[in-house]
VEXSE-638009 format. One line per field, with one value per residue: residue number from 1; residue in three letters; x, y, z of N, C-alpha, C in turn. Coordinates in Angstrom, 3 decimals, padded with zeros to 6 digits. Example, Ala and Ser with C-alpha at 12.3 -4.5 7.8 and 13.67 -1.06 7.14 Angstrom:
# VEXSE-638009
resi = (1,2)
resn = (ala,ser)
n.X = (013.190,012.850)
n.Y = (-005.690,-002.250)
n.Z = (007.800,007.080)
ca.X = (012.300,013.670)
ca.Y = (-004.500,-001.060)
ca.Z = (007.800,007.140)
c.X = (013.200,012.900)
c.Y = (-003.300,000.030)
c.Z = (007.800,007.870)
# end
This chain:
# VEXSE-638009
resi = (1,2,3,4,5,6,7,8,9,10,11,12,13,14,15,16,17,18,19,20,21,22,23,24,25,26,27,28,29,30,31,32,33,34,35,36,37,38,39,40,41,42,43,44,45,46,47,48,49,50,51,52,53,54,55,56,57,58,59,60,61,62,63,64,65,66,67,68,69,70,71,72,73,74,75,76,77,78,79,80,81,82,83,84,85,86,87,88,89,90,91,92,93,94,95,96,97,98,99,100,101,102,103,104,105,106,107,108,109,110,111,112,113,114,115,116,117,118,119,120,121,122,123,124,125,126,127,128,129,130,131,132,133,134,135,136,137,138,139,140,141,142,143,144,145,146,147,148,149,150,151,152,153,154,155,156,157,158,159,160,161,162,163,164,165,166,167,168,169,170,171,172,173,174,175,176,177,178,179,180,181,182,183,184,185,186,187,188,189,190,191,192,193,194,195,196,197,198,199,200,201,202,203,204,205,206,207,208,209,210,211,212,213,214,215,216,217,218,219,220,221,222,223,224,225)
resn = (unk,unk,unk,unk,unk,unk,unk,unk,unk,unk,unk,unk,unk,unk,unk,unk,unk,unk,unk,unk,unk,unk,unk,unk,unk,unk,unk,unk,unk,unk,unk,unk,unk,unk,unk,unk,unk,unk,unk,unk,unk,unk,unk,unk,unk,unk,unk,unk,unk,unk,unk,unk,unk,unk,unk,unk,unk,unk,unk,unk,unk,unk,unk,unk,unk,unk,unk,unk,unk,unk,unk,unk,unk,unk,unk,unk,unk,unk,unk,unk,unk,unk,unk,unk,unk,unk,unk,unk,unk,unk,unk,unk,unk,unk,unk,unk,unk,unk,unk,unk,unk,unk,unk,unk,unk,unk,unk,unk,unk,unk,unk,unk,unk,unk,unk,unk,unk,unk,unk,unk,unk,unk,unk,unk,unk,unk,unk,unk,unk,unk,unk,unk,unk,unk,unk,unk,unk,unk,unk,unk,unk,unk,unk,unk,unk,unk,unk,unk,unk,unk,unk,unk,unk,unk,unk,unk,unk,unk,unk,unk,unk,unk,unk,unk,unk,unk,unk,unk,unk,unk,unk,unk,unk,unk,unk,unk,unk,unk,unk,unk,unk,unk,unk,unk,unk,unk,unk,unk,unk,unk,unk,unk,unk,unk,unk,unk,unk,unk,unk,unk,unk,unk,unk,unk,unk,unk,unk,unk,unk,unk,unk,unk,unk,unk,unk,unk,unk,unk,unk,unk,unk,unk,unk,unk,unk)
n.X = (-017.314,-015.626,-011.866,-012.476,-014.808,-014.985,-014.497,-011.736,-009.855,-007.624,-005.922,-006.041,-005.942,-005.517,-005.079,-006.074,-004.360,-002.431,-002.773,-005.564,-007.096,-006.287,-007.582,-009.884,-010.531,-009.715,-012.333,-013.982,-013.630,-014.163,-016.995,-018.325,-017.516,-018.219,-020.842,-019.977,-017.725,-016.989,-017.946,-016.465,-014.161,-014.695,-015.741,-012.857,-011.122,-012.537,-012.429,-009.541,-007.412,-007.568,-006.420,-003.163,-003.156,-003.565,-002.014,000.666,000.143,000.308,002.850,004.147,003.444,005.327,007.755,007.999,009.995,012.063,015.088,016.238,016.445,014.599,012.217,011.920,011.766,009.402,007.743,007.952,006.329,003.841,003.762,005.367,003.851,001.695,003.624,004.203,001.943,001.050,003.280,002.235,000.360,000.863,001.996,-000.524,-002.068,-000.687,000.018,-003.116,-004.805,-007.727,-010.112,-010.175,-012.963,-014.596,-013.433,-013.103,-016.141,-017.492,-019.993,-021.616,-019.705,-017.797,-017.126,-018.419,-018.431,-015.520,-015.837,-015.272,-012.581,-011.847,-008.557,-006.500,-004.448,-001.150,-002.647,-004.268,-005.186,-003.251,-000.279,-000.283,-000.794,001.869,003.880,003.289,003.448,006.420,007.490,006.819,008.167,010.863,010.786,009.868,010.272,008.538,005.587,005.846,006.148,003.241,001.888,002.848,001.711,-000.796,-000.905,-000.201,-002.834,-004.832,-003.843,-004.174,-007.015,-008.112,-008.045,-009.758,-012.048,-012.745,-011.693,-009.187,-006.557,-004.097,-001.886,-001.732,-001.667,000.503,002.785,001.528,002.611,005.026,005.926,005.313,006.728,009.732,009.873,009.339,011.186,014.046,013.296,012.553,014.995,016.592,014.782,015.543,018.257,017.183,017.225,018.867,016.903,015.117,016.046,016.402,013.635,012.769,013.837,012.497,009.406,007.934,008.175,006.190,005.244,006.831,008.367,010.851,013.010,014.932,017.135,020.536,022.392,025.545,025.951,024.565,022.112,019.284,016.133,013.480,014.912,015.659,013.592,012.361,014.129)
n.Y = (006.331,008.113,008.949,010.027,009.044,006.371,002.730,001.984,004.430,005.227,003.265,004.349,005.936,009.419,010.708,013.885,015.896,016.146,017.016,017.120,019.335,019.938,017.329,017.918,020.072,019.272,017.136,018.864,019.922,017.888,017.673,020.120,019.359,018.249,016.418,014.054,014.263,013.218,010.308,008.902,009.119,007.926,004.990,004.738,004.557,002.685,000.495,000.168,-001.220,-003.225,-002.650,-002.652,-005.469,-006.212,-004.702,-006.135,-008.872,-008.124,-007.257,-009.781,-010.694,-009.424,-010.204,-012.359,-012.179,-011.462,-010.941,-013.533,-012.484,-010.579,-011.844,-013.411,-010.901,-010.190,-012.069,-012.146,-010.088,-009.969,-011.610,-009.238,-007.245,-008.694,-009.147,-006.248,-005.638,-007.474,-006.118,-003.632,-004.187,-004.674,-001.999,-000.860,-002.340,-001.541,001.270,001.808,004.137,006.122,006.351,009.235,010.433,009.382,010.464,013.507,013.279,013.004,013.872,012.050,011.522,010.525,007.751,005.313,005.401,003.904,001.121,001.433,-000.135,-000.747,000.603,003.255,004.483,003.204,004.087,000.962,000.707,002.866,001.374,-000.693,-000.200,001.392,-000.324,-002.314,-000.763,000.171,-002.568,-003.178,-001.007,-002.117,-004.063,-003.412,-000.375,000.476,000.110,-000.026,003.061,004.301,002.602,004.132,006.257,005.644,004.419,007.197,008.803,006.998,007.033,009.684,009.364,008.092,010.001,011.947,010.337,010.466,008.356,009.064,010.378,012.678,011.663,009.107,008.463,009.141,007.936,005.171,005.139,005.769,003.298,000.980,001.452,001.110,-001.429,-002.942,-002.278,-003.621,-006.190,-006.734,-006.105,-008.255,-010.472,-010.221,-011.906,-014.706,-015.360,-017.668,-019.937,-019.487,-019.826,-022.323,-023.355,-022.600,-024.306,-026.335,-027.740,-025.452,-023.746,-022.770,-021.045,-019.490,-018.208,-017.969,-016.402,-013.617,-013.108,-013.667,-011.378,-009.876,-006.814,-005.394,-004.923,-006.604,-005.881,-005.579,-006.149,-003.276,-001.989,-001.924,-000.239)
n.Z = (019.650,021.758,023.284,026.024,026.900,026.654,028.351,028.408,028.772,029.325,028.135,025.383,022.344,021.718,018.852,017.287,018.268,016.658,014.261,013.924,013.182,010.462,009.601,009.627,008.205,005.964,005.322,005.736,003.173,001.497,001.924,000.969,-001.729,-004.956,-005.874,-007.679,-007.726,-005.144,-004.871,-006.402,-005.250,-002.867,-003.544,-004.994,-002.838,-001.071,-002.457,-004.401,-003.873,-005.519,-007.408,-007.262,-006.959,-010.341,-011.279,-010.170,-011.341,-013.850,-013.585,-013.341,-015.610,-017.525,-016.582,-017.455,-019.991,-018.540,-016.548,-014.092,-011.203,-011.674,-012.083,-009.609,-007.941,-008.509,-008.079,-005.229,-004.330,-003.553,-001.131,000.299,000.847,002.605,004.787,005.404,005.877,008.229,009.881,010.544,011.879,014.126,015.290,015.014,017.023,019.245,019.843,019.208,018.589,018.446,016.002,013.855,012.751,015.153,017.749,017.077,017.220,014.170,011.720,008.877,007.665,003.876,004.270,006.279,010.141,011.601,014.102,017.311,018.812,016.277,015.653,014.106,013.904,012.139,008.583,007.641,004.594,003.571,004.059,002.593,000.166,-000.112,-000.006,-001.948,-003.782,-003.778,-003.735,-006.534,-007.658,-007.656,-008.886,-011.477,-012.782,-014.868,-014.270,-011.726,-011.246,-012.114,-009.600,-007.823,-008.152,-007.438,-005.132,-003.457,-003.985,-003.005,-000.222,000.137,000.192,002.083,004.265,002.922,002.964,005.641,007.584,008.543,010.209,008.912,009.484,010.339,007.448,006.677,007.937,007.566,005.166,005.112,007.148,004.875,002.841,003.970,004.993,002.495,001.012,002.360,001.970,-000.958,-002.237,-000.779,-002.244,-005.031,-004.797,-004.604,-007.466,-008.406,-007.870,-009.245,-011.800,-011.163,-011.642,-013.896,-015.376,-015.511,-014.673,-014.060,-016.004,-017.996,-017.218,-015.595,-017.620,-020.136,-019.412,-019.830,-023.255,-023.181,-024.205,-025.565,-026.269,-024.021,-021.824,-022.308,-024.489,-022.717,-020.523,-020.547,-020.334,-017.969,-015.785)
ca.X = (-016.880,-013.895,-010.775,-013.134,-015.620,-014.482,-014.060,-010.350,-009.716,-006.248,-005.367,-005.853,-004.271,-006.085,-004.172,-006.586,-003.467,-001.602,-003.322,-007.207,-007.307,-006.048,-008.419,-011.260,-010.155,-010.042,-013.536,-014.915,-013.119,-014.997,-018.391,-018.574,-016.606,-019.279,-021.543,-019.446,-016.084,-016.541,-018.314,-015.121,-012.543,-015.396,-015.082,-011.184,-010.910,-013.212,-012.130,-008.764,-006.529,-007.292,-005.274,-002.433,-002.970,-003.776,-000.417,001.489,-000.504,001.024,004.240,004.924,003.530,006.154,009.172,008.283,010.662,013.330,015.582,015.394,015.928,013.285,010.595,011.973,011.278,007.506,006.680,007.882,005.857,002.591,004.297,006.209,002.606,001.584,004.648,003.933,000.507,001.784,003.774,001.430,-001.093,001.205,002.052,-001.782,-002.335,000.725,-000.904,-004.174,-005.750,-008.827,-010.581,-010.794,-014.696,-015.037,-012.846,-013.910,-017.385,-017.553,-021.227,-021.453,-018.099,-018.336,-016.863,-018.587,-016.826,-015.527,-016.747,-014.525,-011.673,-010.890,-007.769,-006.309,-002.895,-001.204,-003.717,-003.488,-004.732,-002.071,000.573,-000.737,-000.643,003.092,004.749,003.219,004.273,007.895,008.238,006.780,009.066,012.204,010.808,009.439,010.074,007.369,004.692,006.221,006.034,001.804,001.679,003.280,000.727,-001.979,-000.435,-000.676,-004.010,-005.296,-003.417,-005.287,-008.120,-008.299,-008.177,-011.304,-013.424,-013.355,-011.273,-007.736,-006.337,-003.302,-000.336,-002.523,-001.143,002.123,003.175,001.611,003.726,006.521,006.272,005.201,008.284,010.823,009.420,009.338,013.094,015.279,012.706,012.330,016.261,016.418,014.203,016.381,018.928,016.349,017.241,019.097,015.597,013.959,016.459,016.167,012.271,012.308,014.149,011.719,007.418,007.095,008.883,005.408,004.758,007.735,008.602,012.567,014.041,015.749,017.837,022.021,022.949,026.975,025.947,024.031,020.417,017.701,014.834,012.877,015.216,015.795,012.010,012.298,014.716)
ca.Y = (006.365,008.612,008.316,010.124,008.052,004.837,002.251,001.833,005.687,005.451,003.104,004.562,007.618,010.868,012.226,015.040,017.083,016.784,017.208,017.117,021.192,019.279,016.600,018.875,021.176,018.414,016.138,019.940,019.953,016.757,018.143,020.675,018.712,017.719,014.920,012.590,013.643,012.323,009.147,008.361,009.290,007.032,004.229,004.079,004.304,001.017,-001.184,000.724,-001.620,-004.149,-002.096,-003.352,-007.114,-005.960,-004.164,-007.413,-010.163,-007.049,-007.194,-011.101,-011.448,-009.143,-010.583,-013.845,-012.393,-010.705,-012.056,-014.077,-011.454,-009.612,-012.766,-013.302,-009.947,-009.985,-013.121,-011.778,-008.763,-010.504,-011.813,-008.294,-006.666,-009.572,-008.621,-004.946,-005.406,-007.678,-004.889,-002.618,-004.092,-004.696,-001.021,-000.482,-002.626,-000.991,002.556,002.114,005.642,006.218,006.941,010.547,010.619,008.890,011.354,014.737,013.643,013.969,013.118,011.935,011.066,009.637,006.216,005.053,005.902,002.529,000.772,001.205,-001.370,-000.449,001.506,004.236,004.626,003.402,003.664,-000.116,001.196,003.605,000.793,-002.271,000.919,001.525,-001.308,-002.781,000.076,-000.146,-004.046,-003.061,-000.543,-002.593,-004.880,-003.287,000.135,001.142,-000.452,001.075,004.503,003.719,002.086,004.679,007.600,005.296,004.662,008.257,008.554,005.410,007.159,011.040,009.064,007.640,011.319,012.492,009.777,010.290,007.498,009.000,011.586,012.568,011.406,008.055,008.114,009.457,007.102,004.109,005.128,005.209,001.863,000.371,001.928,000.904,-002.927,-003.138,-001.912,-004.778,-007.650,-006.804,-006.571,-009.433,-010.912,-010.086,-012.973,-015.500,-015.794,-019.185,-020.598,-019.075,-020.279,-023.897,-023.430,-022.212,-024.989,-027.976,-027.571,-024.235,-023.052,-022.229,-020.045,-018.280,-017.803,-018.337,-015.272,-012.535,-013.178,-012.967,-010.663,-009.115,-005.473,-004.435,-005.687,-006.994,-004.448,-006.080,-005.576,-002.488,-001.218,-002.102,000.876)
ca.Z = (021.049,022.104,024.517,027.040,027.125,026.485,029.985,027.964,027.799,029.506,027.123,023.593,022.037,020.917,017.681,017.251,018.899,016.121,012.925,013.921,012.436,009.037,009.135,009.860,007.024,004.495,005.573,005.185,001.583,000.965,002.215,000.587,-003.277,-006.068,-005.276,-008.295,-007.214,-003.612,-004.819,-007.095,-004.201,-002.091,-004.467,-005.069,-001.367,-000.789,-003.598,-005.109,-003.557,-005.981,-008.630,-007.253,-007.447,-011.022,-011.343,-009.562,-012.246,-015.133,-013.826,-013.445,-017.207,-017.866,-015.932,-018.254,-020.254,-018.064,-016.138,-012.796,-010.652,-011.947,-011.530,-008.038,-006.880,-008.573,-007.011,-003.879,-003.862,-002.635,-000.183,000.758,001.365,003.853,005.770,005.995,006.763,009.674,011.042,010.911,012.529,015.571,015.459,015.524,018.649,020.506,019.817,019.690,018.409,018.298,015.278,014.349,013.353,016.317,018.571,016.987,016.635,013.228,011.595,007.569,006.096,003.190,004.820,007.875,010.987,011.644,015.506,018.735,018.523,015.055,015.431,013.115,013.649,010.934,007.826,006.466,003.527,003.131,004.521,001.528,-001.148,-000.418,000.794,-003.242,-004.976,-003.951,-004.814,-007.775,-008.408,-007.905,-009.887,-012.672,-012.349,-015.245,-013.364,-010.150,-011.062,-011.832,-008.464,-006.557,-008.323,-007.032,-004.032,-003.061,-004.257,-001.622,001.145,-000.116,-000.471,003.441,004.822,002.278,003.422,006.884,008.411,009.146,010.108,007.783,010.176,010.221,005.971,006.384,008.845,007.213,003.557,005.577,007.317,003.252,001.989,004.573,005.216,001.458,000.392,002.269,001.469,-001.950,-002.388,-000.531,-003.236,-006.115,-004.487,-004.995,-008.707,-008.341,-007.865,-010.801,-012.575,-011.808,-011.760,-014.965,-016.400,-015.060,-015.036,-013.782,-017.063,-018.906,-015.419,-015.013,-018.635,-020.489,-019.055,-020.835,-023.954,-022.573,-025.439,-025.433,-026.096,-023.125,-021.354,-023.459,-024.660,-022.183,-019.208,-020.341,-020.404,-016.444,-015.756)
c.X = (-015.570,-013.499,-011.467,-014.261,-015.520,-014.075,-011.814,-009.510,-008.077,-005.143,-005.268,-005.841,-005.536,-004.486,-004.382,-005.554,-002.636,-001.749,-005.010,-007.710,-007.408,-007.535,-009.828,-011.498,-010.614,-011.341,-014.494,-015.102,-014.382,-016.537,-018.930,-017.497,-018.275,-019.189,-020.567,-017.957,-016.408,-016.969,-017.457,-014.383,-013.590,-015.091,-013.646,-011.201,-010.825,-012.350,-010.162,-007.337,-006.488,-006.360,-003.951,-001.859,-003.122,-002.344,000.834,001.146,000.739,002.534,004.903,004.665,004.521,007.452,008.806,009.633,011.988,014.038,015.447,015.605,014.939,012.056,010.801,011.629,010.010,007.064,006.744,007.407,004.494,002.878,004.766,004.793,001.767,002.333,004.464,002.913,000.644,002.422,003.209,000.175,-000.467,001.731,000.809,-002.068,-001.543,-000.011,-002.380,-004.948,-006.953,-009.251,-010.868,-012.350,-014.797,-014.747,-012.786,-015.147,-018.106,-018.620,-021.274,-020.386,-018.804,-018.221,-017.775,-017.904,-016.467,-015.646,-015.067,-013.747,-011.160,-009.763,-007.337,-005.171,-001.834,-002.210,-003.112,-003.747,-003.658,-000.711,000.717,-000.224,001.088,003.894,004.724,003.678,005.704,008.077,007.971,007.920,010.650,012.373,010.699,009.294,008.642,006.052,004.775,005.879,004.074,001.158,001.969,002.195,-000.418,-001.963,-000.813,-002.157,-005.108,-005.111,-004.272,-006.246,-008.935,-008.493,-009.681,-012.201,-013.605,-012.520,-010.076,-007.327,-004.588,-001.824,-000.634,-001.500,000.056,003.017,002.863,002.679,004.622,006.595,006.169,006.403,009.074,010.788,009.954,010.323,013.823,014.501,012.437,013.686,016.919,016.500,014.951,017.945,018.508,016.496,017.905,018.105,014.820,014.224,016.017,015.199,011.699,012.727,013.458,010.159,007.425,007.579,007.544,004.706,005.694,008.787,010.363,013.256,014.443,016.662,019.219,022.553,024.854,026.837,024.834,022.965,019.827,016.761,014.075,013.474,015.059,014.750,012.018,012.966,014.270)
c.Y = (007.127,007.882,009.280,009.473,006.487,004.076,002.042,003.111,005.887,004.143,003.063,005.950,008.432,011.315,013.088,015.878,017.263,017.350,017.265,018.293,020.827,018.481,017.179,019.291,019.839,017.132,017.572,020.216,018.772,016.764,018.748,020.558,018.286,016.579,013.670,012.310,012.982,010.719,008.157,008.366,008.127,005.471,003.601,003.660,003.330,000.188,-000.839,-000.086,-003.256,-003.696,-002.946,-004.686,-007.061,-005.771,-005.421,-008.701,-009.755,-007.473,-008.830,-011.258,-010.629,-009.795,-011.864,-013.846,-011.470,-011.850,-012.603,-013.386,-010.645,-010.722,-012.307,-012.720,-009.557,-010.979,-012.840,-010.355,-008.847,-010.485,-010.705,-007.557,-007.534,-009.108,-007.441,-004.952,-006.084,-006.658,-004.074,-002.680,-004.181,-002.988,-000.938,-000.897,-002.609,000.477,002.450,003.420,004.902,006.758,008.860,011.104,010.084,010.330,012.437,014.475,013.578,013.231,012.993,011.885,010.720,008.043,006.000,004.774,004.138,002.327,000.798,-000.429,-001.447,000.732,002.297,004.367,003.060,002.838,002.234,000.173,001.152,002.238,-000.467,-000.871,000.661,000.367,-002.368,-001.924,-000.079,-001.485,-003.760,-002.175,-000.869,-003.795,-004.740,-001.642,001.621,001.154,000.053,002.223,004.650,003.478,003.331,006.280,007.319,005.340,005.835,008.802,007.574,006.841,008.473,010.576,008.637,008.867,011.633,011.738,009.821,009.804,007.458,010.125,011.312,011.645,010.135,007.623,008.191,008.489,006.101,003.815,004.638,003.578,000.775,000.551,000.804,-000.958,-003.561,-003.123,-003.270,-005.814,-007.618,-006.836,-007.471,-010.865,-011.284,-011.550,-014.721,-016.114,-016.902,-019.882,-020.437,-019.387,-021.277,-024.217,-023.452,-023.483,-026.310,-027.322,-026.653,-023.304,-022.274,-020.853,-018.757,-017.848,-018.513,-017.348,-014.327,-013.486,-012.617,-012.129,-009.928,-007.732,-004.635,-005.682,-005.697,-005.784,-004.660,-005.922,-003.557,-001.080,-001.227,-001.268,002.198)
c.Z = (021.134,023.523,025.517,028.076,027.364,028.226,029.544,027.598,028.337,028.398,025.438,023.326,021.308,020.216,017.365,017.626,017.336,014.741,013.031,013.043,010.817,008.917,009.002,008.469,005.902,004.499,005.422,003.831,001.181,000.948,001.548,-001.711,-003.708,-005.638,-005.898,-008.055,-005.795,-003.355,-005.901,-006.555,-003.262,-002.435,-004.820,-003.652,-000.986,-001.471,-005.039,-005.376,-004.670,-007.583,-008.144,-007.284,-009.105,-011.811,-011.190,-011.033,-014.049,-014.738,-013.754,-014.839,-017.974,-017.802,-016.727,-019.072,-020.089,-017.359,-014.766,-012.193,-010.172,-011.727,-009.908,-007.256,-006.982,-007.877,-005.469,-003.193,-002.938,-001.111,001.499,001.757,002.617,004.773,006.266,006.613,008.555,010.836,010.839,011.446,014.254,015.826,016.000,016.807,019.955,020.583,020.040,019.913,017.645,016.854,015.028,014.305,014.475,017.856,018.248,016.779,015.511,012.802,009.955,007.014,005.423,003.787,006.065,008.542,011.389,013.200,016.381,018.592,017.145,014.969,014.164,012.619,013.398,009.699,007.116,004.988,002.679,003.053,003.066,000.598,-001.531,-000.570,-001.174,-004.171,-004.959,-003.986,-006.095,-008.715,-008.619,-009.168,-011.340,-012.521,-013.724,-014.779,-011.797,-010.140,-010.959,-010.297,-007.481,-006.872,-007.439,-005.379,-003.025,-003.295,-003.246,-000.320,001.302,000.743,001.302,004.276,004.347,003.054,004.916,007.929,009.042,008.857,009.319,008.362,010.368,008.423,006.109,007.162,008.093,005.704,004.164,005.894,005.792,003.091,002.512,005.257,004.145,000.812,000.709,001.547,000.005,-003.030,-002.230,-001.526,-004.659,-005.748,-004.639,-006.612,-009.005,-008.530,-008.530,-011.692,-012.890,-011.942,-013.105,-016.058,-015.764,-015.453,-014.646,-015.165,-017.986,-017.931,-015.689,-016.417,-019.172,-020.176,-019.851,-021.567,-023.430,-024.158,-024.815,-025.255,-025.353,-022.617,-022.705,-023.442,-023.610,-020.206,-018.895,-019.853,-018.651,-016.042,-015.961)
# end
């Protein structure tokens, strides 16, 4: 259904103005890409996002033995991605764009075009991708850098199949990013409580912390840098 058609067409947004030429261009790229690359960019697309709970599970069995800080701000990365997704869904139902298969028409993505009332603007996707890569990377920033390849990769990956046009991705990174920075700094203040967590029953959970050594961080903090 487009914003012509639609009985709601004065209230939802054609982005086709500003990038539709792009999205065209690259759902043609995808049309005309080998049958196994577009059913591997199809694939991550759908189910890619569980790398990062993957990534999150990696980096708390790491922070077992860093210091609280560093738990604090992995356990609060779950969390961080709830939050973004929150604000970005009230972005979405303040805007309210239209799909672009829907509003150019477009016939065979790989994704199916998703139904009238599923807005576009910002990709959550894209928005969950980032918003986990940067806790991850405050937290752990070997595991961060991973996250944030994939990251971009997700957000690619939402353009190829069909379902967003590119300013749909770039917009949702941003809001990930910038949700994700204070609350995950935030986070890092939290280490009082990991402390005293660590020293009662959650201690086999949340590990013994980093070793306080005199001549510098632990190998273990330091691998997080």
């Amino acid at each position: 259904m487009t914003a012509s058609t639609s009985p709601r067409a004065l209230a939802v947004y054609d982005g086709s103005g500003i990038d539709g030429g792009l999205y065209s261009r690259v759902v043609g790229w995808a049309d005309a890409a080998p049958y196994w690359l577009d059913q591997l960019i199809k694939v991550w697309s759908a189910v890619g996002l569980g790398l990062f709970a993957v990534l999150m599970v990696l980096a708390w069995w790491r922070a077992r033995g860093a210091g609280a800080s560093v738990m604090a701000r992995v356990l609060a990365s779950p969390l961080i991605v709830v939050l973004a997704y929150v604000v970005n869904s009230g972005f979405k139902s303040v805007v309210e764009e239209v799909r672009p298969c829907a509003q150019l028409g477009v016939r065979g993505t790989l994704e199916a075009c998703p139904g009238a009332g599923d807005w576009s603007f910002p990709s959550n996707h894209t928005v969950i991708a980032f918003a986990a890569a940067t806790a991850l990377w405050f937290a752990d920033r070997r595991l961060g850098r991973i996250a944030a390849i994939a990251a971009v990769l997700m957000g690619a990956s939402r353009v190829w199949v069909g379902v967003h046009y590119p300013h749909d991705v770039l917009v949702g990174a941003t809001v990930g990013v910038l949700v994700a920075i204070p609350l995950a700094l935030a986070a890092g203040r939290a280490a009082p409580l990991v402390d005293r967590a660590r020293a009662g029953a959650l201690r086999p959970l949340l590990g013994a912390g980093a070793v306080v050594t005199t001549g510098g961080p632990s190998p273990l903090e330091a691998q997080r840098r």
